[in-house]
Backbone as a chain_set.jsonl record, in Angstrom:
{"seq": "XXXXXXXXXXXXXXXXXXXXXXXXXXXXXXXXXXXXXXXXXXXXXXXXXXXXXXXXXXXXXXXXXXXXXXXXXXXXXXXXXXXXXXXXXXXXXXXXXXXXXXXXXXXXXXXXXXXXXXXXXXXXXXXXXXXXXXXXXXXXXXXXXXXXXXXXXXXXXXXXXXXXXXXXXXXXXXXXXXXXXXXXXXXXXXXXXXXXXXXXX", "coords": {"N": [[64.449, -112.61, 75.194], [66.112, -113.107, 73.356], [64.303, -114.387, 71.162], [63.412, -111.946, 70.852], [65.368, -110.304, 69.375], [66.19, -111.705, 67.543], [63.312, -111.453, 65.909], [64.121, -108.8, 65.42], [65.544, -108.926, 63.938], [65.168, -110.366, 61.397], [62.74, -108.808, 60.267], [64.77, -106.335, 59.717], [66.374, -107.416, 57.314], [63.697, -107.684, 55.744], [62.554, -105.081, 55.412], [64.907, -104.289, 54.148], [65.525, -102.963, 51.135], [64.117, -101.034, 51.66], [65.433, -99.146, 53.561], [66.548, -96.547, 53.177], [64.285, -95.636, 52.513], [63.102, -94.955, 55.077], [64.506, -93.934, 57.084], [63.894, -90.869, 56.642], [61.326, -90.944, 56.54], [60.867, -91.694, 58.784], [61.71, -89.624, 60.686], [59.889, -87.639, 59.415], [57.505, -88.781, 60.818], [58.127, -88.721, 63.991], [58.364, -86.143, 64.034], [60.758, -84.352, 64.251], [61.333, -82.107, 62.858], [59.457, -78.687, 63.254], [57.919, -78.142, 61.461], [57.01, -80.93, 60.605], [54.788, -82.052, 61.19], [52.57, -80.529, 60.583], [52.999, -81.055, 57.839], [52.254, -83.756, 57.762], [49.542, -83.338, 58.357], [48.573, -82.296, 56.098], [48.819, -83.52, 53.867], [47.189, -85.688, 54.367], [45.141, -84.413, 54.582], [44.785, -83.437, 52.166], [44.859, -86.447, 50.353], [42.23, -87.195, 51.091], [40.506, -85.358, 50.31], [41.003, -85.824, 47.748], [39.297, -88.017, 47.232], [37.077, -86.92, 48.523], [36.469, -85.384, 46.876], [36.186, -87.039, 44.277], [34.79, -88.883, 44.631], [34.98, -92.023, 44.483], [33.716, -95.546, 44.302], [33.534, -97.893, 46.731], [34.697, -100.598, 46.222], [36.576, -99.775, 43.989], [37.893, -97.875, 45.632], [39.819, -99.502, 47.098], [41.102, -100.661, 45.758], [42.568, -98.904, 44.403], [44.092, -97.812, 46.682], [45.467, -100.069, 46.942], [46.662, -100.783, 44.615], [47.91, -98.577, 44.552], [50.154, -98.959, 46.906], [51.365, -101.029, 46.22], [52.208, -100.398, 42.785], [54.455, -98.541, 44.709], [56.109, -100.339, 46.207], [57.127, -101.573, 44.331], [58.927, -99.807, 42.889], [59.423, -97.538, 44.741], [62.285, -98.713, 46.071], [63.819, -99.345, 43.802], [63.984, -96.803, 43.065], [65.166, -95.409, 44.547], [67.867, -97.395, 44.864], [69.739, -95.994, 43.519], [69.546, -95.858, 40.494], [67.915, -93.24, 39.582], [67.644, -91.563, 42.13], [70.161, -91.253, 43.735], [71.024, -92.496, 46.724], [71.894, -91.292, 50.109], [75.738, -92.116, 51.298], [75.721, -95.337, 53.021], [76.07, -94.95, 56.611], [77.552, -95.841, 59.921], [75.878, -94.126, 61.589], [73.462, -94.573, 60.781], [73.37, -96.74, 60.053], [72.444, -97.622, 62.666], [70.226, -95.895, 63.938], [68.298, -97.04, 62.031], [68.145, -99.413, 62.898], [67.187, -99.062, 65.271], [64.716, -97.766, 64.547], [63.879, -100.343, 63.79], [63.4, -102.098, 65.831], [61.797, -100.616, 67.456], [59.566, -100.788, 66.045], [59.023, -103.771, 66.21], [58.759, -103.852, 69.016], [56.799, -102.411, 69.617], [54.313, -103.639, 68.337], [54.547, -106.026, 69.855], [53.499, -104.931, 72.437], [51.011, -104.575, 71.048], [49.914, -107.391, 70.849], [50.219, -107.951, 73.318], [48.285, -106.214, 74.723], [46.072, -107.152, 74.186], [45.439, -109.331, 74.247], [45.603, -109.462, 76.799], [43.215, -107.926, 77.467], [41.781, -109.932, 75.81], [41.883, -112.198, 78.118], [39.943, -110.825, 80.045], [38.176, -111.675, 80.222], [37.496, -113.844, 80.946], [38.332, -113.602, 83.841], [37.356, -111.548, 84.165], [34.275, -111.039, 84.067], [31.533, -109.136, 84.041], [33.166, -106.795, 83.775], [34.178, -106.759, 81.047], [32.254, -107.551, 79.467], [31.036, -104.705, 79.824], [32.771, -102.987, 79.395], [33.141, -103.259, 76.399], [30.837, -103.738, 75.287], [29.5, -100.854, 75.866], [31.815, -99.467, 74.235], [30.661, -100.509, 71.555], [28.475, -99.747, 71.42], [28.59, -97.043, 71.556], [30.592, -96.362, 69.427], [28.658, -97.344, 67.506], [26.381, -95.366, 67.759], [28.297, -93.111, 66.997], [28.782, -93.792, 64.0], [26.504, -93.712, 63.122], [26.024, -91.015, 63.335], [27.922, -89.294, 62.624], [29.618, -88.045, 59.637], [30.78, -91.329, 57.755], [33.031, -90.544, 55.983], [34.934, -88.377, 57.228], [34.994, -89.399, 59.788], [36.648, -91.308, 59.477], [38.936, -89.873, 58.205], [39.917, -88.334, 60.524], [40.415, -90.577, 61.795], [42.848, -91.564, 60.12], [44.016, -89.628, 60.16], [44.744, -89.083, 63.024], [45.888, -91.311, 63.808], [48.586, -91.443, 61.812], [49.337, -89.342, 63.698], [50.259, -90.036, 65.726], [52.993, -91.613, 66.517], [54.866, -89.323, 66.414], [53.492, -87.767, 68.85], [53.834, -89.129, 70.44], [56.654, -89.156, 71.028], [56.946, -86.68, 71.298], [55.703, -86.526, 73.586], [53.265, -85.728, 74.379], [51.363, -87.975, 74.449], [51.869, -89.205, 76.312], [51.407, -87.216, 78.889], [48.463, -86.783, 78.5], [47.363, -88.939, 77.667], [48.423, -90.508, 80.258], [46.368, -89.72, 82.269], [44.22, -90.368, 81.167], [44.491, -92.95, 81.313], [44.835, -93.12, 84.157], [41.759, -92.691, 84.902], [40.665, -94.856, 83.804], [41.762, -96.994, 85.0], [41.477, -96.368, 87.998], [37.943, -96.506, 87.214], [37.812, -99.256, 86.832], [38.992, -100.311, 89.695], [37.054, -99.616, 91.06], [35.041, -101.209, 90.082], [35.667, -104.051, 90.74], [35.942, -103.349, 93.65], [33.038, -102.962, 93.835], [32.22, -105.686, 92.937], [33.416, -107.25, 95.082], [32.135, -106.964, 97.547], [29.593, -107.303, 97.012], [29.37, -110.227, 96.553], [30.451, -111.14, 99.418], [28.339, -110.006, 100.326]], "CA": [[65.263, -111.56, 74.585], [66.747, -113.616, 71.78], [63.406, -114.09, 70.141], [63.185, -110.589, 69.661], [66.812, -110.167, 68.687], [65.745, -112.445, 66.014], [62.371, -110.851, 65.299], [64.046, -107.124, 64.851], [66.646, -109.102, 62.462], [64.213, -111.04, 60.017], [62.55, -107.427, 60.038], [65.697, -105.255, 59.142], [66.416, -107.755, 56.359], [62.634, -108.101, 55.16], [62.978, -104.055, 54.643], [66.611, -103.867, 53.449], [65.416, -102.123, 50.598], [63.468, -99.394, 52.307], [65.869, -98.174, 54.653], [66.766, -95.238, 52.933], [63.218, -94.73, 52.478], [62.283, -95.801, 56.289], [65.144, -92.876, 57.873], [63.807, -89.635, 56.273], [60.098, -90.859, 56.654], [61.299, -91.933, 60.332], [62.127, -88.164, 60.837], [58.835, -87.122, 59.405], [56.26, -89.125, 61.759], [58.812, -88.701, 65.052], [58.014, -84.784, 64.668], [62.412, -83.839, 64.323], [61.132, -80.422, 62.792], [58.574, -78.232, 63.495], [56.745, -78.255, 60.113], [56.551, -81.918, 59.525], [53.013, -82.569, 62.061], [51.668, -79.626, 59.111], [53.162, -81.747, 56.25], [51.616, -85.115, 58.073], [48.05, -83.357, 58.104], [48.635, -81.536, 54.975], [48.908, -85.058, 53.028], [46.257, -86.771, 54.313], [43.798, -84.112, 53.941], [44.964, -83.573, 50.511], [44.108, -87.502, 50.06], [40.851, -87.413, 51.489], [40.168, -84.347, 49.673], [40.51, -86.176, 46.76], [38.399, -89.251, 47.352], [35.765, -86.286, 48.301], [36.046, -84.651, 45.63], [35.897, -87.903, 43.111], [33.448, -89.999, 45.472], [34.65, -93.256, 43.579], [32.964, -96.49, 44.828], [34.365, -98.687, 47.776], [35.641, -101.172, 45.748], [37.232, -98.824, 43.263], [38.932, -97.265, 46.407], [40.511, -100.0, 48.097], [41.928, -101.366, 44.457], [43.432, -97.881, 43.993], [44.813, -97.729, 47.685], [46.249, -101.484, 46.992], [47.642, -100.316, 43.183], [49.44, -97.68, 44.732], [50.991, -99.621, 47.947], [51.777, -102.235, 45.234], [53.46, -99.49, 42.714], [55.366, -97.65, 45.861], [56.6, -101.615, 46.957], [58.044, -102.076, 43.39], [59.448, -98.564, 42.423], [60.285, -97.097, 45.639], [63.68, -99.605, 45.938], [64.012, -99.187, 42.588], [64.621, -95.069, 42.742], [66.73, -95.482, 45.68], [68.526, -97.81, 44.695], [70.803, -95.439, 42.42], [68.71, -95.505, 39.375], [67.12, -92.142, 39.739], [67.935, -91.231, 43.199], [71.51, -91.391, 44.435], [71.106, -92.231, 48.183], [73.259, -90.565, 51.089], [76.393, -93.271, 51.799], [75.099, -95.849, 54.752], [77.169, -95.078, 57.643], [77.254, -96.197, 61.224], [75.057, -93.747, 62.441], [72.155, -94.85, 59.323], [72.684, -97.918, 60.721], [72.006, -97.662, 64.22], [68.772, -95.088, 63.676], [67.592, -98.028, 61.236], [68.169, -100.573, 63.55], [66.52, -98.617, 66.426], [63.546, -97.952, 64.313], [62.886, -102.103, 63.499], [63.366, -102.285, 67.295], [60.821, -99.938, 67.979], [58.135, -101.364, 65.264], [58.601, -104.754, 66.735], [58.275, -103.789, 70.001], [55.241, -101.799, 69.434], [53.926, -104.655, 68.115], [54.255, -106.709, 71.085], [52.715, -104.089, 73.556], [49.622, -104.626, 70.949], [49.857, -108.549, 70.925], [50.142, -107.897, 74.982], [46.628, -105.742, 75.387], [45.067, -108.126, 73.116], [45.37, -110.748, 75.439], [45.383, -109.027, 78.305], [41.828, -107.854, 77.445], [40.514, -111.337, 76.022], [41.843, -112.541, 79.398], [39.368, -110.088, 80.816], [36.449, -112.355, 79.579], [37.652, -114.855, 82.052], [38.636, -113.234, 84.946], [36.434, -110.083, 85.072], [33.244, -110.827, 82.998], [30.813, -108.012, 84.068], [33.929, -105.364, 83.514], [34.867, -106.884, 80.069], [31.153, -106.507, 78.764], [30.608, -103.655, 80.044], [34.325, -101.964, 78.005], [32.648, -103.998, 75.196], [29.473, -103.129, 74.916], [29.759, -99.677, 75.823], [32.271, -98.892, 73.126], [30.346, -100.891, 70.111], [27.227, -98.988, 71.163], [29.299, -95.457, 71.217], [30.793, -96.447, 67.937], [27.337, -97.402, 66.593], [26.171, -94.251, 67.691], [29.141, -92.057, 66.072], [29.144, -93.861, 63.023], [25.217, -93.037, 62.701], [25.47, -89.472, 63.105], [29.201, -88.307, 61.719], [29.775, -88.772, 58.204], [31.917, -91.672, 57.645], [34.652, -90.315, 55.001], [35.355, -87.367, 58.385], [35.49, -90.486, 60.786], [37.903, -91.834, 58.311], [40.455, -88.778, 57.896], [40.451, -88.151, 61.617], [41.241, -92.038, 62.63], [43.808, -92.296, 59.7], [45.322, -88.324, 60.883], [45.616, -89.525, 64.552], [47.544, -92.56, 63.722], [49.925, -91.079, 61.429], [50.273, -88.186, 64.595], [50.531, -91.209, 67.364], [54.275, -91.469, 67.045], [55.266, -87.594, 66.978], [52.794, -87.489, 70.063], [54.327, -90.032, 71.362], [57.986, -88.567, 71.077], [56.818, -84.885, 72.409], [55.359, -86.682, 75.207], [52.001, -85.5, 74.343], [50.44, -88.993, 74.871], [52.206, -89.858, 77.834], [50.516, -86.651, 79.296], [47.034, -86.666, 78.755], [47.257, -90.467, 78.111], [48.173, -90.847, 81.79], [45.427, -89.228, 82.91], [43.071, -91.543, 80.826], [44.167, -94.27, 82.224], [44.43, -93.341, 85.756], [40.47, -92.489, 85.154], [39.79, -96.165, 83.783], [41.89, -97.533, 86.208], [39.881, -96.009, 89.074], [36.615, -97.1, 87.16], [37.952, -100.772, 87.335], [39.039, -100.837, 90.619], [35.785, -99.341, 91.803], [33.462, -102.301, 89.963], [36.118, -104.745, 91.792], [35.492, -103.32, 94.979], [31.461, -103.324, 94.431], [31.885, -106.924, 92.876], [33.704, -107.857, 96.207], [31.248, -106.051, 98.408], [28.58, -107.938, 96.575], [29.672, -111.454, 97.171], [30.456, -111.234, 100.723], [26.715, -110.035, 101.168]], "C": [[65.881, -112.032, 73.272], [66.111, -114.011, 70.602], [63.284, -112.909, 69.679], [64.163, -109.749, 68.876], [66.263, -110.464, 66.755], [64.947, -111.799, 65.012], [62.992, -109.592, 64.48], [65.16, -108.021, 63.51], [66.17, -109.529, 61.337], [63.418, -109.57, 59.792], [63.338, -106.675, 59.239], [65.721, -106.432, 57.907], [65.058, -108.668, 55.135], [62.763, -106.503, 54.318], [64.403, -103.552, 54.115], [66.372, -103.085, 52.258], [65.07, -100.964, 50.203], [64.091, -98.518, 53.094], [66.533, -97.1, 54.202], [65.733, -94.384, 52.452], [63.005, -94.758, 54.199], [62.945, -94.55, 57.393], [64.238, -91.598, 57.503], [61.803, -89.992, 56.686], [59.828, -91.192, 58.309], [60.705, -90.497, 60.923], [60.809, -87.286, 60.83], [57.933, -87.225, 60.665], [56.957, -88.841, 63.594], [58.564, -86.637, 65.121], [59.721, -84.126, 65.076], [62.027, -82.548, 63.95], [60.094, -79.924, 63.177], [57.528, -78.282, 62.187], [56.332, -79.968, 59.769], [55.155, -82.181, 60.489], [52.082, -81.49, 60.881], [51.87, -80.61, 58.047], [52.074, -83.573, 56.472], [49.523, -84.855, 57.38], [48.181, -82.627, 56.756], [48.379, -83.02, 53.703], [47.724, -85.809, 53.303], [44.758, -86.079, 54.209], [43.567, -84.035, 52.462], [44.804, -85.292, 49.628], [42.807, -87.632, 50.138], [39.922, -86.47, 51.135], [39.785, -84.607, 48.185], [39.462, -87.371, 46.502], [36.909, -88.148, 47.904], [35.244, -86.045, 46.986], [35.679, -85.597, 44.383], [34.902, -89.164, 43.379], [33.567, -91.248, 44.306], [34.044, -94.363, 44.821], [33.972, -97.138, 46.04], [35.442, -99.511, 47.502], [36.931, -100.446, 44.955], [38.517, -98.134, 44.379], [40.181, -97.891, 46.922], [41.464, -100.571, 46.62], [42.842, -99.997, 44.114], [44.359, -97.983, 45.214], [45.864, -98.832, 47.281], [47.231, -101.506, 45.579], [48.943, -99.369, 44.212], [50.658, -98.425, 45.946], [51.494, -100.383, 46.75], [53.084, -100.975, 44.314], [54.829, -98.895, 43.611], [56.407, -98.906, 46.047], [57.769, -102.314, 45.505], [59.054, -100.905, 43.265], [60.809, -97.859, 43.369], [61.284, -97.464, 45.701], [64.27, -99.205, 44.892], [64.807, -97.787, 42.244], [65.755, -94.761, 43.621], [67.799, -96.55, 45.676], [69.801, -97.21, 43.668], [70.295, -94.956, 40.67], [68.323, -94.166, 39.049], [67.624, -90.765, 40.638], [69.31, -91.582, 44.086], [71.345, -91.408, 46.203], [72.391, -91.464, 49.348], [74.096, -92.026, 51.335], [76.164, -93.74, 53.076], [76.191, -96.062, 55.418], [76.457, -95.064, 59.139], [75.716, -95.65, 61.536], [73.209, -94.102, 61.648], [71.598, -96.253, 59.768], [71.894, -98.072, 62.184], [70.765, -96.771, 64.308], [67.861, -96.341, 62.54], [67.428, -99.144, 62.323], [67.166, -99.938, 64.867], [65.014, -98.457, 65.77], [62.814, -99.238, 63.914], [62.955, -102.369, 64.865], [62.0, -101.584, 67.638], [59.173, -100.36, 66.772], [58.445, -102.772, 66.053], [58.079, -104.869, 68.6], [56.992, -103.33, 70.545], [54.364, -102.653, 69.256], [53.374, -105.876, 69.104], [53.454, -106.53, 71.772], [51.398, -103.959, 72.906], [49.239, -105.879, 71.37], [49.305, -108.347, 72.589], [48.361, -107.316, 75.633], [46.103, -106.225, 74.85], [44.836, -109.091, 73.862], [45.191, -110.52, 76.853], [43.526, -108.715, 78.311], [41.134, -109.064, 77.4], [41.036, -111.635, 77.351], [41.196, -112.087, 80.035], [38.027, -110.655, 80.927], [36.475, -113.109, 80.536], [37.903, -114.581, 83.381], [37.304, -112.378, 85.337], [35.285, -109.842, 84.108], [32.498, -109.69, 82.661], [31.881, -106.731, 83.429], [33.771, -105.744, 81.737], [33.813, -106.752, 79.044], [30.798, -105.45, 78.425], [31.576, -102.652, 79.363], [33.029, -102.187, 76.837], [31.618, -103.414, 74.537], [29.164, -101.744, 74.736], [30.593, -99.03, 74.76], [31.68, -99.594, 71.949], [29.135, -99.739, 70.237], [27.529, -97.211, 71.058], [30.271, -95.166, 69.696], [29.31, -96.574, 66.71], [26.837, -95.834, 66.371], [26.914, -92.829, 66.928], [29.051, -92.184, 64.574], [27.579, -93.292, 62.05], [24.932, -91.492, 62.511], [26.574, -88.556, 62.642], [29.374, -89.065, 60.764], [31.137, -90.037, 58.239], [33.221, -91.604, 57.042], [35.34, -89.645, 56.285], [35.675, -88.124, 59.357], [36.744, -91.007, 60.14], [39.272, -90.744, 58.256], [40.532, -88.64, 59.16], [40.832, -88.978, 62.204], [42.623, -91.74, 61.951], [44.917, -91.166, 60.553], [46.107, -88.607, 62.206], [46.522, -90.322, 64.418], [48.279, -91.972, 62.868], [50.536, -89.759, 63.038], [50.726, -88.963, 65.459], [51.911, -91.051, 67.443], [55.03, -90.28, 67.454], [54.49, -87.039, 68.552], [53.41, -87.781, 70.95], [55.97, -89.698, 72.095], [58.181, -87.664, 71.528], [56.748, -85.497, 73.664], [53.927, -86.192, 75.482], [50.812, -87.179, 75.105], [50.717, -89.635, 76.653], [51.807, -88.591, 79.061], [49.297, -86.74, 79.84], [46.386, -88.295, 78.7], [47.277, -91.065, 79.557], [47.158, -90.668, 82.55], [43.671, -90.253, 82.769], [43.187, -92.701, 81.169], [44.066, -94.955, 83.374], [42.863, -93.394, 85.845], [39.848, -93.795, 84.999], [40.315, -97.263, 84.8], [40.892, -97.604, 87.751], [38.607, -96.545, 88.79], [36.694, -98.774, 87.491], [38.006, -101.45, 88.609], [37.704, -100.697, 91.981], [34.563, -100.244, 91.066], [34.463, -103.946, 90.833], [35.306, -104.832, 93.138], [33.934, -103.667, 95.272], [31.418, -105.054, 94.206], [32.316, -107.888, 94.317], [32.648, -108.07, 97.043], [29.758, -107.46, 98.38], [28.316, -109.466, 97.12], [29.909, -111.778, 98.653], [29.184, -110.976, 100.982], [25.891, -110.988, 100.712]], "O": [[66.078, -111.312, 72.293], [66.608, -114.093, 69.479], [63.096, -112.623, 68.496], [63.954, -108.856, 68.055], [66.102, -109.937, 65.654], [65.268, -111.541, 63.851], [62.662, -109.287, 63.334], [65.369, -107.596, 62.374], [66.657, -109.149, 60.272], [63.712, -109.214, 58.651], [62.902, -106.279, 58.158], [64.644, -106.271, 57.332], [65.161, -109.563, 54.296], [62.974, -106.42, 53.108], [64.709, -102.415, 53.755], [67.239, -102.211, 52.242], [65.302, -100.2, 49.267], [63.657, -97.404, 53.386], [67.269, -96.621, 55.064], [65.779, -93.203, 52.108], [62.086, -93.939, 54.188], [62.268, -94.162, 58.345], [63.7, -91.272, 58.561], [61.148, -89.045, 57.12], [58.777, -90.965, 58.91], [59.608, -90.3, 61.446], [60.508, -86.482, 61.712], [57.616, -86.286, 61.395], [56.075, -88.779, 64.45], [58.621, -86.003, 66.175], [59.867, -83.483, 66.115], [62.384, -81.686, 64.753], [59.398, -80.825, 63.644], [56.322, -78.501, 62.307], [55.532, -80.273, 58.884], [54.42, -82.86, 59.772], [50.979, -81.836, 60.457], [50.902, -80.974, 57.379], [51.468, -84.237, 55.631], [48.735, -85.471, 56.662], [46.985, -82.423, 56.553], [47.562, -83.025, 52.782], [47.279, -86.566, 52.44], [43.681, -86.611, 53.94], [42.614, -84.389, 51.768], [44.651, -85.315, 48.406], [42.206, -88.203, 49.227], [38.74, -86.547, 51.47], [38.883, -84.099, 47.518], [38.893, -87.457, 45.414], [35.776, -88.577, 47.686], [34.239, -86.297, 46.321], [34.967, -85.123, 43.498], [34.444, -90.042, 42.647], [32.698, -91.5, 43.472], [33.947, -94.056, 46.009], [35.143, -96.767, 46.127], [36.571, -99.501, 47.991], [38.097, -100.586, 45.321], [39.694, -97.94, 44.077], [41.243, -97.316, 47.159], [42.65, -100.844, 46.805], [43.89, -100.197, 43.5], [45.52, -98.255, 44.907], [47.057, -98.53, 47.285], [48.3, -102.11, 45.496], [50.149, -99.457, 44.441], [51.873, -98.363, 45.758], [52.529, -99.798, 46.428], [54.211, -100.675, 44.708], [55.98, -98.849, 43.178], [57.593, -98.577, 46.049], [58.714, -103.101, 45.558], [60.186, -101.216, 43.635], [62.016, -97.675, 43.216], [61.966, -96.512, 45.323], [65.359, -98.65, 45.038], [65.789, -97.609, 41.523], [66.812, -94.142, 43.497], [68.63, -96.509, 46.583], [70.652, -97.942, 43.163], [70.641, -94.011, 39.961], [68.485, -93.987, 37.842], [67.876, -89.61, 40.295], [69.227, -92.228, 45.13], [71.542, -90.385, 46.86], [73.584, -91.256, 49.125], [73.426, -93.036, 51.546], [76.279, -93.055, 54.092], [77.074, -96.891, 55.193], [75.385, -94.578, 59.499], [74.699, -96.328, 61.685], [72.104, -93.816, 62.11], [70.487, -96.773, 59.873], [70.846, -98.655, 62.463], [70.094, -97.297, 65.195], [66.637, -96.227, 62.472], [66.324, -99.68, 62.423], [66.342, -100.741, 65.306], [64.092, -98.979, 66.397], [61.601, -99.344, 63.734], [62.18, -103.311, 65.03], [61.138, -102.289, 68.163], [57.989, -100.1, 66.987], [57.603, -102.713, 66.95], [57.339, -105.664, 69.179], [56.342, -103.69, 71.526], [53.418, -102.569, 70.04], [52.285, -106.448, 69.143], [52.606, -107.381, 72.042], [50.502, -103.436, 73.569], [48.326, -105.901, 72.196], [48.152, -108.578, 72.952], [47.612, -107.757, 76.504], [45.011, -105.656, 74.843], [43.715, -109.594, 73.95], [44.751, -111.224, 77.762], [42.751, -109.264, 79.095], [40.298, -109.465, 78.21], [40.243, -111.025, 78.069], [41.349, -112.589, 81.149], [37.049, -110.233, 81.542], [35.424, -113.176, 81.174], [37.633, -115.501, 84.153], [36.54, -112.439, 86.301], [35.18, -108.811, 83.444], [32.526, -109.164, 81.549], [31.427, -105.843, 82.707], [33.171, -104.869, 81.112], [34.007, -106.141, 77.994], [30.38, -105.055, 77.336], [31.167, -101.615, 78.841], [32.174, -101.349, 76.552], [31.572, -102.764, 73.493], [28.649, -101.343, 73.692], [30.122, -97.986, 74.309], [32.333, -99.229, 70.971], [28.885, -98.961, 69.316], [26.775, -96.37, 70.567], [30.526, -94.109, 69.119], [29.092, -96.094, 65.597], [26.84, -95.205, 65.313], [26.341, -91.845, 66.46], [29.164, -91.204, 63.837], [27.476, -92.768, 60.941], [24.061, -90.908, 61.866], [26.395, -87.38, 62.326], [29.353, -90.295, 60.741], [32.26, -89.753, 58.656], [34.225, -92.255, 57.332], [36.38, -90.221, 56.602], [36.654, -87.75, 60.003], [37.837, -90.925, 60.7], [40.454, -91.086, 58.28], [41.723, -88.886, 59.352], [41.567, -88.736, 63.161], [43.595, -91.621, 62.697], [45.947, -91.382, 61.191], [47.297, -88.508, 62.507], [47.7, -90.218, 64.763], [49.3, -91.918, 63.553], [51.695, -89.446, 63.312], [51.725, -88.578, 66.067], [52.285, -90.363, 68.394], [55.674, -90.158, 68.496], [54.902, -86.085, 69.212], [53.65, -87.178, 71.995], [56.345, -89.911, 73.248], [59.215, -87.406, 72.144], [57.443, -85.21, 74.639], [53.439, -86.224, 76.611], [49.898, -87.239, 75.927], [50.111, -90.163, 77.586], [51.901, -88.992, 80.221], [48.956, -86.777, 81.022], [45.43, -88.774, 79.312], [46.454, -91.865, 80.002], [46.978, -91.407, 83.517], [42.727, -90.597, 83.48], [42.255, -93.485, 81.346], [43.711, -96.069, 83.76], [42.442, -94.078, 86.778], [38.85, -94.12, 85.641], [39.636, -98.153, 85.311], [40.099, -98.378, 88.286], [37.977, -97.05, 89.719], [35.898, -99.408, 88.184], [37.504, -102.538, 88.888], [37.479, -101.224, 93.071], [33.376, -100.083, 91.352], [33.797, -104.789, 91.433], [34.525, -105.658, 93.611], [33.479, -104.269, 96.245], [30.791, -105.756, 94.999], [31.757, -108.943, 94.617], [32.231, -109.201, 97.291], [29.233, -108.158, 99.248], [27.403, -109.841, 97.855], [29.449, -112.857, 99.028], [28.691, -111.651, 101.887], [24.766, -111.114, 101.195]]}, "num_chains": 1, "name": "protein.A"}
């Protein structure tokens, strides 16, 4: 517990100069109004709309993506810092919604670190299962990426992950998510049981 004390604190004072960008864009991806899940997909088709429409090269793309993160990383601070943009005065409650959202990115974080390992651990424990995930999803990715265009694979990965947290906050994922993982659960515990089955005969 006091490592991650730590963690969310080297965090809050890595973005100290975003957190009056980090609340209002909080607000956005958490789904607080009804219009912002329109403004989420509204933005990213209107990106991917333009990279249709100007079909620059790969490289060309990722040097523009990496200009603009780069611009946004100097500027942004910069406008909110008073310059431009007069921020709202940081009070208690600015803090504690800031502090809850570096809590909730580091913890998120973890729970990936955690199935990351929990899976490679799957190589060792439960070989046949951990192929068989494996294999089965490179060859269902092979297959998607062969027959849907990849820019359309591309806007519907990046759309989902910007919707994941507002999903996540309705309760949408913890829905139909449950359901998907009672189904792979069940598939696991039913190549268990045959791998048991197996060995005893």
């Amino acid at each position: 517990m006091a490592e991650e004390e730590v963690k969310i604190a080297d965090l809050k004072n890595a973005l100290q100069s975003w957190r009056d960008v980090l609340l209002p864009l909080h607000s956005i991806l958490q789904w607080e109004k009804q219009w912002h899940p329109f403004s989420i997909v509204g933005c990213t088709t209107t990106f991917f709309m333009m990279l249709w429409l100007l079909e620059p090269s790969l490289l060309t793309t990722i040097a523009l993506i990496c200009l603009t993160i780069t611009v946004s990383e100097f500027c942004v601070p910069h406008l909110y810092s008073g310059f431009l943009i007069r921020p709202e005065p940081w009070t208690e409650k600015h803090e504690q919604r800031y502090d809850m959202i570096c809590r909730s990115i580091v913890l998120n974080k973890e729970k990936l670190c955690i199935t990351y390992r929990s899976f490679c651990l799957l190589k060792s424990t439960r070989q046949r299962l951990y192929y068989t995930i494996l294999i089965s999803a490179l060859v269902f990715m092979a297959w998607l990426g062969n027959n849907v265009d990849n820019m359309l694979l591309t806007y519907a990965l990046v759309t989902f992950v910007c919707l994941v947290p507002g999903m996540e906050n309705k309760g949408i994922l913890r829905r139909y998510g449950g359901l998907l993982t009672d189904k792979i659960a069940d598939m696991a515990m039913t190549s268990i049981k045959t791998d048991a089955k197996n060995k005893s005969e």
